[in-house]
matplotlib code that plots the C-alpha trace (Angstrom):
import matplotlib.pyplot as plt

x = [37.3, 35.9, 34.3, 30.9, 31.3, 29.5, 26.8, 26.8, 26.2, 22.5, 21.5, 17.8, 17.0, 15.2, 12.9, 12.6, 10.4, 8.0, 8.2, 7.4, 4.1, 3.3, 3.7, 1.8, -0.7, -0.7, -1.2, -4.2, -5.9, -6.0, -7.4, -5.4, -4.6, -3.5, 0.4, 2.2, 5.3, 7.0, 8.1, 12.3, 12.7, 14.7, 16.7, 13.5, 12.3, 15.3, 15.2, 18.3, 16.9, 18.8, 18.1, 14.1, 13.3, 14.9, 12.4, 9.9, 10.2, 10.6, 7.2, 5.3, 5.7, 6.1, 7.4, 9.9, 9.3, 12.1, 11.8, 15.4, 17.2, 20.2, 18.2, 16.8, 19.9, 21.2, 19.3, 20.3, 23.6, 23.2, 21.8, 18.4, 17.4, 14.6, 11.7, 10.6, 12.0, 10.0, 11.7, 9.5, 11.5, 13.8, 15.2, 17.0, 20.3, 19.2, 21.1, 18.2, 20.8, 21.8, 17.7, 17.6, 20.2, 19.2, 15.7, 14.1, 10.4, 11.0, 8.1, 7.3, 5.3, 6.0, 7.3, 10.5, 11.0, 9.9, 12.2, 14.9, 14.3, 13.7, 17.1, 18.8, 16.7, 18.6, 22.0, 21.6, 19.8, 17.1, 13.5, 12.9, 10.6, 8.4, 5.0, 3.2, 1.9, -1.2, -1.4, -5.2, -5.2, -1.9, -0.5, 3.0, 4.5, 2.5, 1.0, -2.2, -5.4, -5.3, -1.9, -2.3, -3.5, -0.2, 1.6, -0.1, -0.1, 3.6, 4.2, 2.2, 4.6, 7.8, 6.5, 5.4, 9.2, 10.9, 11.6, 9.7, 7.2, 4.3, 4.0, 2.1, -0.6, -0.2, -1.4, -0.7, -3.2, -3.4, -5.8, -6.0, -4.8, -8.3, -11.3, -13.9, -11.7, -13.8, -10.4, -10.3, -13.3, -12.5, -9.0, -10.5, -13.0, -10.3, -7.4, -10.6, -11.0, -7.2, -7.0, -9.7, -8.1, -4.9, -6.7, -9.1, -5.8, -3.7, -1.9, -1.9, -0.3, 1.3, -0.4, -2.6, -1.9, -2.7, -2.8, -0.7, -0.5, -3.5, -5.7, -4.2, -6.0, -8.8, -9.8, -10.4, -11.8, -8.3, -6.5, -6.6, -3.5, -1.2, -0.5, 2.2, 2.6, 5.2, 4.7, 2.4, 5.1, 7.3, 4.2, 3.7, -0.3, -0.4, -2.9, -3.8, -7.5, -7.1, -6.1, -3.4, -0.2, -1.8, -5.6, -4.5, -2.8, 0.8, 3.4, 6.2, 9.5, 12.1, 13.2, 15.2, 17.5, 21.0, 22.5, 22.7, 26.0, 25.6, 23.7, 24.7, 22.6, 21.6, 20.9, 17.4, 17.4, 19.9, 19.4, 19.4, 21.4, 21.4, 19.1, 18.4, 14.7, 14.0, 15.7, 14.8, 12.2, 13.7, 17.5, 17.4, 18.8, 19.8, 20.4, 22.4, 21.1, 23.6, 21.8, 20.5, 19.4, 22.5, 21.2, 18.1, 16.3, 14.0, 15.0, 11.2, 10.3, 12.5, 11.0, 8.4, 10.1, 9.4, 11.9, 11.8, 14.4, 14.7, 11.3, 9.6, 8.6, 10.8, 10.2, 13.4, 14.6, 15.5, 16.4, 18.0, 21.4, 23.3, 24.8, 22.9, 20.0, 18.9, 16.3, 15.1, 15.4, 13.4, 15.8, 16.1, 19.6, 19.8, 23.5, 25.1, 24.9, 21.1, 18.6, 16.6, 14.4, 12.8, 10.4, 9.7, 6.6, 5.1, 3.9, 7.0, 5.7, 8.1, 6.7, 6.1, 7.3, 3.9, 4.3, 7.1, 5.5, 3.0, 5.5, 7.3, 4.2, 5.1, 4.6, 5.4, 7.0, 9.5, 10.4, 11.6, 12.8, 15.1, 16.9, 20.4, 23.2, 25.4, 23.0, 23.9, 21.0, 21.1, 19.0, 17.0, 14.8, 17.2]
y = [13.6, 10.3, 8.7, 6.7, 3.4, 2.3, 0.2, -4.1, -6.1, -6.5, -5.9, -6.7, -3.7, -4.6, -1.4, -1.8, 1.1, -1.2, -3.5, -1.9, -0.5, -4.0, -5.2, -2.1, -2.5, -6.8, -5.4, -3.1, -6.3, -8.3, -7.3, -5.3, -8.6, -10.6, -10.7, -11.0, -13.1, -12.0, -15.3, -14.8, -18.2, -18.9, -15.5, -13.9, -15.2, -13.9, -10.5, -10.8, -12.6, -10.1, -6.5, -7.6, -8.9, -5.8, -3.9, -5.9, -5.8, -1.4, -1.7, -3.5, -7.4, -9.4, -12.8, -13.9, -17.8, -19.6, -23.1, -24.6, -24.3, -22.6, -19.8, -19.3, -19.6, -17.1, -14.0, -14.6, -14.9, -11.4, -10.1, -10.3, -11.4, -10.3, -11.0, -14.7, -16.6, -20.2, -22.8, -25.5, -27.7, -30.3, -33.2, -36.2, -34.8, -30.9, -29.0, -29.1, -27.8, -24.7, -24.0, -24.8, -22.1, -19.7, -19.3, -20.7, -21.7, -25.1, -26.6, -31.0, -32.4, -36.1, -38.6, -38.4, -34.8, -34.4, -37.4, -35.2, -32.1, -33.9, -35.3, -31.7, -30.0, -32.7, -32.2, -28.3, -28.0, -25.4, -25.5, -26.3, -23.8, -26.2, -25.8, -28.8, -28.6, -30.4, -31.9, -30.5, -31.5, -30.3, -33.7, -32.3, -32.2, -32.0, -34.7, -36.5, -36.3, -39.9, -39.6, -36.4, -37.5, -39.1, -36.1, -34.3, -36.3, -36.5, -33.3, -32.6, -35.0, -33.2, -29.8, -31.3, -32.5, -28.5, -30.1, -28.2, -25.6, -25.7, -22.6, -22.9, -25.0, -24.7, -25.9, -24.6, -24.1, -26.0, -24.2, -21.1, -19.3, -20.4, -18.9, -20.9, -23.7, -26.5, -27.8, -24.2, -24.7, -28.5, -27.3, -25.2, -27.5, -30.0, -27.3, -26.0, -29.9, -30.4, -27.3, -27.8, -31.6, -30.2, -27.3, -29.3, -31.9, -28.4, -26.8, -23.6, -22.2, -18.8, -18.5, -20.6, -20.1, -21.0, -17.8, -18.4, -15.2, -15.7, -16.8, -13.3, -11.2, -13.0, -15.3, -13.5, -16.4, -17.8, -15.3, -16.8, -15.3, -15.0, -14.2, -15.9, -13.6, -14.8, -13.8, -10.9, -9.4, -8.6, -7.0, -10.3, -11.5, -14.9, -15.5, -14.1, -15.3, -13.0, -10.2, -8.0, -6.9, -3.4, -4.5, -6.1, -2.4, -4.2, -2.9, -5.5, -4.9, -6.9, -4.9, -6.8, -4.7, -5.6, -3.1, -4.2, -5.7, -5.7, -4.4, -5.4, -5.5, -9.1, -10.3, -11.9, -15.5, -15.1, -18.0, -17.0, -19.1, -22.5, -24.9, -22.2, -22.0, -18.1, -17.0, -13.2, -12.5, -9.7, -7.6, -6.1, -5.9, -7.7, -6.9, -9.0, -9.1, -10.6, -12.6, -16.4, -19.3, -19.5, -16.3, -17.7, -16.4, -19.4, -21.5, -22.2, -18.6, -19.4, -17.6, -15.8, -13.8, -10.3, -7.0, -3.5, -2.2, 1.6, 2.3, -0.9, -4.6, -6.8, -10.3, -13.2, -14.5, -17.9, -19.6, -18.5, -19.7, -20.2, -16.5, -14.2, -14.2, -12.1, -9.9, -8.5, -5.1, -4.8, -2.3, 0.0, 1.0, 1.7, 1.8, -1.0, 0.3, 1.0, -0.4, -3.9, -4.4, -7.8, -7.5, -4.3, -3.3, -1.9, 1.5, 2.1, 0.1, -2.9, -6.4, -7.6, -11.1, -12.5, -12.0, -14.0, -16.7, -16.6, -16.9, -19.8, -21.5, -21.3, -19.2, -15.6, -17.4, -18.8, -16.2, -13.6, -16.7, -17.9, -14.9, -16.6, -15.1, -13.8, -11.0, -8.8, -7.1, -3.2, -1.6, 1.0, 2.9, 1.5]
z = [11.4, 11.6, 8.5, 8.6, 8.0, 5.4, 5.8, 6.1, 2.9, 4.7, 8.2, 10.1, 11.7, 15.6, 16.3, 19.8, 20.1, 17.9, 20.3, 23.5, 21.7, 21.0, 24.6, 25.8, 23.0, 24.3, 27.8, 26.8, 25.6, 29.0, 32.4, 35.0, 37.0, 34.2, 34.0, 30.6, 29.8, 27.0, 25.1, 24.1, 23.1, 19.7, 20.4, 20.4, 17.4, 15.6, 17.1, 19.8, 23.5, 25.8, 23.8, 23.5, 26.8, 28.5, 26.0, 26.6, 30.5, 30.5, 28.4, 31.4, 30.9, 34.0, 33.2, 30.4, 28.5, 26.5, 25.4, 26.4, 29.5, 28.0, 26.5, 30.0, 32.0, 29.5, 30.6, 34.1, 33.2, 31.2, 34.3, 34.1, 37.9, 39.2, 37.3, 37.2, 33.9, 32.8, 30.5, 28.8, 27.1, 29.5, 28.0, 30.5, 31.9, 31.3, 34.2, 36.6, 39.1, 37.6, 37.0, 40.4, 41.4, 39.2, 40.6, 36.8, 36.9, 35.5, 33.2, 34.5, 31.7, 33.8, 36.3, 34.9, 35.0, 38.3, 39.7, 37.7, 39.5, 42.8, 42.7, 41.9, 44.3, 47.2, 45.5, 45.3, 48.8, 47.6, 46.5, 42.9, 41.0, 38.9, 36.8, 36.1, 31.9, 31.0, 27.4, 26.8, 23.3, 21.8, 21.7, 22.4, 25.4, 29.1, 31.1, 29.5, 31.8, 32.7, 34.7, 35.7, 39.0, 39.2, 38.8, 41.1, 44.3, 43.4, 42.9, 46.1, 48.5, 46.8, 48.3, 52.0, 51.3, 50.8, 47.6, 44.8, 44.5, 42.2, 41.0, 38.3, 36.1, 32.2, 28.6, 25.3, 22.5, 19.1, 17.1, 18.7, 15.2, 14.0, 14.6, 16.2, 15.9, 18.2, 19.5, 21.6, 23.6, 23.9, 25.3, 27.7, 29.1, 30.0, 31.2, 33.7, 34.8, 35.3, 37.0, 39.2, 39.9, 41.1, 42.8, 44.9, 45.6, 47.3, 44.7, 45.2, 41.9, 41.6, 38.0, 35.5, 31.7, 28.8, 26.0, 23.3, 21.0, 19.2, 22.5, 24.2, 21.6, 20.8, 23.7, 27.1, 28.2, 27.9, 29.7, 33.6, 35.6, 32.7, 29.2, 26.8, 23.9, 21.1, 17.9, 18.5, 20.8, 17.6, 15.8, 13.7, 13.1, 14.5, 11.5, 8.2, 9.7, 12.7, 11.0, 9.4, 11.7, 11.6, 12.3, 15.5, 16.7, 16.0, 13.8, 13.0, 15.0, 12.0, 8.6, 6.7, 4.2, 1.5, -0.2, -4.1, -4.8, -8.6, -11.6, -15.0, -18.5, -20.1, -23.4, -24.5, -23.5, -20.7, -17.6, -14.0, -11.0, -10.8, -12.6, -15.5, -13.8, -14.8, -18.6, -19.5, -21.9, -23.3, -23.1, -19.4, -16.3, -13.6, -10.0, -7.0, -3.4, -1.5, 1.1, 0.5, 2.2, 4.5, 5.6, 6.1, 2.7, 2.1, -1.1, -1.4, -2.2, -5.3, -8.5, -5.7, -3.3, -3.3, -2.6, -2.9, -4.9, -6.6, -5.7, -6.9, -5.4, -7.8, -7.6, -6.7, -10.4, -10.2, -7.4, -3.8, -3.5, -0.3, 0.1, -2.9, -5.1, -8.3, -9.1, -12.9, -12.5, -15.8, -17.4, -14.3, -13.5, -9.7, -8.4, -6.9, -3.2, -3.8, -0.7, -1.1, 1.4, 1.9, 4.3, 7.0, 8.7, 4.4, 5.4, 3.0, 0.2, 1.3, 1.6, 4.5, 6.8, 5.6, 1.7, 2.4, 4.3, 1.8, -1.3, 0.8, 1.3, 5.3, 8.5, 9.0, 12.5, 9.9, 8.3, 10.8, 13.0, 10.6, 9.4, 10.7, 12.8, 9.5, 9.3, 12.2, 13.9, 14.0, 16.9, 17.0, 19.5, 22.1]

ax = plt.figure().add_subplot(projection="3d")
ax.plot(x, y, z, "-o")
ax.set_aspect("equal")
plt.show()
C-alpha cells in the first residue's frame, strides 16, 4: 500500500475553481460584446502563468496580457495557440522576431519600437501584430499626445507596406483604484481624442482598451472593446476603497499554509530573532513557521504579521528572517505539524492577502505576487 506523503514545510494552494467564478463573475460585469483578457503577467501574479490562463480561458476570457515578451512567448510554447496573447513591455533588442512568428499582439509605445518591429517583420517575412499604447496620463510607458500623430502616420505607412497590423489602441489607468479620482475622467477624455485621431487617420483597430481591474468593475464607461482584469481575476479587491474581495462577488484564489516546525516553552524575558525587537512578557510558548522573506514573507510586516494557528490569529514575534519566523503561541501547545495559515480567502477565520498588505504597509498586489518560487504551488479545482 502506498503511503501519503506528508505534506511540504508550506505550500500556496491555487483554487482554480475560485478563479473561473471570478472570471465569470468579471464577465457578468461588462456587456455581451466586450471581450476580457485575462492579465498572466508575473506568473499570474504568483499563481502559475500556464495552470491560470488555461482556467481562465475554460471560464470565458478571450485574450491573455503579460508584460515581457518571455512570459508571452511562454504560453505559446506551452501550447496555448489559438487565442490572441498581448505583451506590453519591449525593451531595444526584445526578440521582435520570435513575437513576430508566434502570432503575439505586440504593444509600440514609440518610434523606436515600431522601427524595431518593422525591421523583424522584413527579416521574418510576415505581418507584425502591433497595438499602438497612448500615455493618457499614466506617465509610464505609451506615446504622449503631442507625437502621437507621429506614430500614427507611421504606423499607417508600415501597414500600406504588409509590414504591421494595427490591431489595437490602448491606455492604462492611474487612479482608477480611486473613486472619483479626476485623473479617470481626464484619462478618458484624452484616450477618446487619441482614439478618434488615429480613427479618423485609418486605423481600423481590432479592439480599444483601457479597463484596468478597478475601471472593469466600476467604470462601464471604460469598458470600449475590451477588458484587462489583473488583480480581480485572482479574487483580490483592487482597493480597500472599492470594496472587500467578497463585496465585489470575488473570493481570493491564493491560500497560503506551513506546517509548524517547532513549539517549545520560554522563560519571562526571553528575545525573539534577530535584533531582540519582541522579548516575552511573561513564561510561554513559542511557535516556528518555517517560511520568511526568501519565501517572499515581507520583512516589513515584522512584529505585525498575522497567522492562524490552533484555532487563533497569532501575530509574527519579532522579525521575519530569510527562511522562518516566530509566533507567541501564548501558552498554547499545538503540535509541531499543526497548520499556519497566512493568508486564504477568511471565511475560515484566516487573514487574508490584505491584512497583510495592510500590516506591511503595501499592496495586496504584493503580497500574493511575491510569494517566491520555494513555495511550491498545490492545485486545486483543476
Amino acid at each position: 500500500m502506498t503511503e501519503t506523503p506528508p505534506p511540504p514545510r508550506a505550500r500556496a494552494e491555487i483554487d482554480l475553481g475560485a478563479l473561473r467564478a471570478n472570471v465569470r463573475t468579471l464577465r457578468a460585469r461588462v456587456a455581451p460584446h466586450v471581450r476580457i483578457m485575462a492579465v498572466v503577467k508575473a506568473d499570474a501574479y504568483g499563481h502559475g502563468a500556464l495552470r491560470c490562463a488555461r482556467a481562465a480561458l475554460e471560464a470565458g476570457a478571450d485574450w491573455l496580457g503579460t508584460a515581457t515578451p518571455h512570459e508571452a512567448l511562454a504560453l505559446r510554447a506551452a501550447g496555448i495557440t489559438d487565442v490572441p496573447v498581448m505583451c506590453w513591455l519591449w525593451t531595444p533588442g526584445d526578440p521582435w522576431d520570435q513575437g513576430i512568428e508566434a502570432g503575439l499582439d505586440m504593444s509600440v509605445s514609440g518610434m523606436w519600437a515600431l522601427e524595431e518591429v518593422v525591421r523583424a517583420a522584413k527579416a521574418v517575412g510576415k505581418t507584425a501584430r502591433i497595438q499602438l499604447k497612448a500615455d493618457t496620463g499614466l506617465g509610464r510607458n505609451g506615446c504622449q499626445p503631442a507625437d502621437w500623430p507621429e506614430l500614427v502616420e507611421a504606423a499607417l505607412k508600415a501597414e500600406v507596406d504588409g509590414l504591421v497590423k494595427v490591431t489595437g489602441l490602448w491606455s492604462h489607468f492611474a487612479c482608477a483604484d480611486e473613486p472619483h479620482h479626476p485623473s479617470i475622467a481626464a484619462q478618458l477624455d484624452v484616450f477618446r481624442e487619441m482614439l478618434d485621431h488615429a480613427e479618423r487617420a485609418g486605423v481600423r483597430p481590432e479592439v480599444r482598451h483601457i479597463a484596468n481591474s478597478p475601471a472593469t468593475l466600476t467604470l462601464p464607461e471604460a469598458h470600449f472593446d475590451l477588458v484587462r482584469p489583473g488583480i480581480a481575476m485572482y479574487g483580490v479587491s483592487p482597493s480597500p476603497e472599492l470594496g472587500t474581495s467578497a463585496e465585489l462577488g470575488l473570493r481570493p484564489v491564493m491560500s497560503l499554509k506551513a506546517s509548524v516546525a517547532l513549539v517549545k516553552q520560554v522563560p519571562a524575558g526571553h528575545g525573539v530573532s534577530y535584533g531582540h525587537h519582541y522579548v516575552t512578557g511573561e513564561a510561554t510558548t513559542l511557535g516556528l513557521v518555517p517560511l520568511g522573506y526568501a519565501d517572499g514573507i515581507p520583512r516589513h510586516a515584522s512584529g505585525r504579521g498575522p497567522v492562524l494557528v490552533d484555532g487563533r490569529v497569532r501575530t509574527v514575534a519579532g522579525r521575519v528572517a530569510m527562511d522562518q519566523f516566530v509566533v507567541d503561541l501564548g501558552g498554547d501547545t499545538p503540535e509541531p505539524g499543526t497548520e499556519a495559515v497566512l493568508f486564504g480567502p477568511g471565511d475560515g477565520g484566516e487573514p487574508t492577502a490584505e491584512d497583510w498588505a495592510v500590516a506591511a504597509d503595501t499592496i495586496a498586489y504584493e503580497i500574493v505576487t511575491r510569494i517566491s518560487a520555494r513555495v511550491p504551488r498545490v492545485y486545486l479545482g483543476e
